[in-house]
N, C-alpha and C positions, 0 to 999 in steps of 0.2 A: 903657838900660832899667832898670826901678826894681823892685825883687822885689816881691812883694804883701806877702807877709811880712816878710821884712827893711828895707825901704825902703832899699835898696845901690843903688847902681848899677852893671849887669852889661853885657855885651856880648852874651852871647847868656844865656837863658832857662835855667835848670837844670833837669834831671830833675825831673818832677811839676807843670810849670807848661807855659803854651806862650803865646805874642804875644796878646794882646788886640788881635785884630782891628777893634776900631772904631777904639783911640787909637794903636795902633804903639808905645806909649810904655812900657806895663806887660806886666808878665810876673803870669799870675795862674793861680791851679792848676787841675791837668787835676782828671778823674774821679778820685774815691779806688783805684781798679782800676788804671787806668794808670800808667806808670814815665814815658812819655812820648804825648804826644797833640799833634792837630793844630790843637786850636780846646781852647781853657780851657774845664773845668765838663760838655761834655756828653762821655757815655757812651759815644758811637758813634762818637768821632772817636781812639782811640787808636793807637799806630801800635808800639806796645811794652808787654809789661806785667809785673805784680808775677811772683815766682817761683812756677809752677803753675799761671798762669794762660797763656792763646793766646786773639792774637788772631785774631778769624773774620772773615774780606775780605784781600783782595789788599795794599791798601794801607793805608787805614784802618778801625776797626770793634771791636767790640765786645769785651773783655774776658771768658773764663770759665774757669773751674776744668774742668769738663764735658767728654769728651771730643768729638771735632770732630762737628761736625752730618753728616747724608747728603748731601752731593753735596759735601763738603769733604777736604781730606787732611790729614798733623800736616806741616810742612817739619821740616828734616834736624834744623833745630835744637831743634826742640819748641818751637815761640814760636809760632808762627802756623799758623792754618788756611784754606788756600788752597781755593779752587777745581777742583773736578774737571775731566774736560774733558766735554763736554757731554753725549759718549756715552756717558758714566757714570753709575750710578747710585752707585756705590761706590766707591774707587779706593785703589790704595797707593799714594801717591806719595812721599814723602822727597826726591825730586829729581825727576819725572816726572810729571807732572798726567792722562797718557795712559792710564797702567795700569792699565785697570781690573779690581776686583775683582767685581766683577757687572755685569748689565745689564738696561734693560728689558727688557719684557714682548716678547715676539717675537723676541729680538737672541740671540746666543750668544757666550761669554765663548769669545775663540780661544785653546787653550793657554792654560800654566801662566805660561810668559815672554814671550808677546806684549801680552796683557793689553790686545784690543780686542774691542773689540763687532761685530759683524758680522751681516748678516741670511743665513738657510740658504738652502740645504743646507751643511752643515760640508766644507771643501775636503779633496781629497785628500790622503789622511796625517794625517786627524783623524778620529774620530768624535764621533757626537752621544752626551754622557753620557745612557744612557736613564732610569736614576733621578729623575732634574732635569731633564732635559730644555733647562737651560740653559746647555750647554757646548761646547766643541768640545776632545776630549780627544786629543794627538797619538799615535799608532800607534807600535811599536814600529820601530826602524828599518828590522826585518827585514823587518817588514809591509808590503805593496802598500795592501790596505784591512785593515778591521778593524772591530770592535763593540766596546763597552762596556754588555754588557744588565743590569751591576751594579757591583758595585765591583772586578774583574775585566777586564782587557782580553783580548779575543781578536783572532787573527789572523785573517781569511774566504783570504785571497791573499797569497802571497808576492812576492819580489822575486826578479828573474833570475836561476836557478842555484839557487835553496833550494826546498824541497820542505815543504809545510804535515804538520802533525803534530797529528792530531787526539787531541783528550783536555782536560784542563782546568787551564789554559787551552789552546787551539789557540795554535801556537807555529810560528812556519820555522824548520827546521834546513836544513843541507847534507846531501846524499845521502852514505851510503848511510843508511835509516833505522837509529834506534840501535837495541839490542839489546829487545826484548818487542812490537815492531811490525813491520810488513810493509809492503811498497810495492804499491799497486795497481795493473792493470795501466792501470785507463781514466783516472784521473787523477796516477798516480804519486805523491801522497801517501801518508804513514804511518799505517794504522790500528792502534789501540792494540791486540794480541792477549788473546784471552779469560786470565783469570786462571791458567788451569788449566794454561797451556801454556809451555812453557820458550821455544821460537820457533813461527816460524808463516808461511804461506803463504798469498796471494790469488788 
């Protein structure tokens, strides 16, 4: 192969050039952006590039300083920006194209480390964040079910053996209630007792 530049002859193409596809014979330069490219001269076909720049497509494509477009991720290495997965509008990926960081219109983002989209109601042991409305935010372990009516989670239900503890947030403990609350008798939860009072009775 003959460099464009040098007129050497080489074995394979060096960094900033790539095969001239018509003659097979010459090696002639990529895009000034790319380090390395697939076809000489055009923009779109890079496949590696200068220092700070990524490129956007799987395999080959475009060169830019810019951080990664919507529905792309950065890879681990910060060279390229890959594709989300479909049900993404958003997504962290570094090694995972699946995780996404939002979603469309209708969909709810499951959990913090699940990181899929899913259509509602939000499953057991999540709630719907009601702020945004676009989430499925998971429950405290203690929690049966629960709400998030702000940036707060509460507990509505417990798990077998704990007893809800009304106040802010509503919480499960294990019995017996702790000390400024009482147990009631019809639901055996802990209501918080009036301020005024050292303990207290239902």
């Amino acid at each position: 192969l003959v460099g464009v530049s040098t007129g050497s002859c080489q074995s394979i193409c060096p960094d900033g050039t790539a095969l001239d596809v018509a003659t097979h014979q010459h090696c002639l330069a990529c895009s000034s952006s790319c380090v390395k490219c697939a076809q000489p001269g055009d923009a779109t076909q890079c496949t590696s590039c200068l220092a700070a720049y990524r490129v956007i497509g799987s395999l080959t494509g475009v060169c830019q300083i810019a951080p990664c477009p919507a529905l792309t991720f950065e890879n681990a290495a910060q060279t390229n920006c890959l594709p989300c997965h479909s049900s993404c509008v958003t997504c962290d990926g570094m090694s995972d194209s699946t995780k996404c960081t939002s979603c469309p219109g209708g969909k709810f983002l499951l959990g913090s480390t699940d990181g899929s989209c899913i259509t509602g109601p939000c499953p057991v042991g999540t709630a719907q964040d009601i702020p945004t409305h676009t989430k499925c935010i998971a429950c405290y372990s203690s929690c049966l079910t629960c709400s998030v009516p702000s940036d707060q989670l509460y507990c509505l239900t417990c798990q077998t053996g704990m007893v809800l503890l009304y106040g802010s947030p509503g919480k499960c403990v294990y019995p017996p209630c702790p000390a400024g609350t009482a147990q009631t008798t019809i639901t055996s939860n802990c209501l918080v007792c009036d301020a005024s009072c050292a303990t207290c009775s239902l």
